[in-house]
GUPASE-879711 format. One record per residue (C-alpha): x, y, z. Coordinates in Angstrom, 2 decimals. Each point is the difference from the previous one (the first is absolute). Layout:
GUPASE-879711
papa px=X&py=Y&pz=Z
...
//
This chain:
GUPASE-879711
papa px=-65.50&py=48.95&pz=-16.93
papa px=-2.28&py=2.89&pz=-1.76
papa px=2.90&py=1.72&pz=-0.79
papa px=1.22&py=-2.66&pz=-2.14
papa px=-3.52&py=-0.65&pz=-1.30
papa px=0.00&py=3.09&pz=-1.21
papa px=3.27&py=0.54&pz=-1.54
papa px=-0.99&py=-3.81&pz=-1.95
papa px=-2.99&py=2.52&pz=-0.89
papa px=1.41&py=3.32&pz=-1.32
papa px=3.76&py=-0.61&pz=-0.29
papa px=2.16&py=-2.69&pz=-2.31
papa px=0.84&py=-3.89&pz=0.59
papa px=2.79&py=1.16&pz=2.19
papa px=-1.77&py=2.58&pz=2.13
papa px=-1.29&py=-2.75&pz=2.72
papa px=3.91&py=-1.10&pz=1.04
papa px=0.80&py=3.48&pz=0.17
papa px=-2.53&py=0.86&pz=1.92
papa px=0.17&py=-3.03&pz=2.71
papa px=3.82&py=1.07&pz=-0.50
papa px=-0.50&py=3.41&pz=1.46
papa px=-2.50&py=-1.45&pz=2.47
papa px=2.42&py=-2.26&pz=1.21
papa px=3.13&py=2.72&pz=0.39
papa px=-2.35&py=2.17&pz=2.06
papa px=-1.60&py=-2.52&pz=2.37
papa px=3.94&py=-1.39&pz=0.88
papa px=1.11&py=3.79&pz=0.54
papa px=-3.46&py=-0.02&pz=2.38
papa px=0.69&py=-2.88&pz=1.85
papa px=3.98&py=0.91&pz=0.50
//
């Protein structure tokens, strides 16, 4: 959840989906 707090910080409107996006990818390929 920081993570996407701070991408709502210093990146655009978009940045939080990308980054629970990314977030997401990695913690299925972690769990596989």
């Amino acid at each position: 959840h920081e993570a996407v707090e701070l991408a709502k910080t210093f990146g655009s409107d978009n940045s939080p989906k990308f980054v629970n996006g990314v977030l997401g990818s990695v913690s299925t390929l972690i769990s596989k």
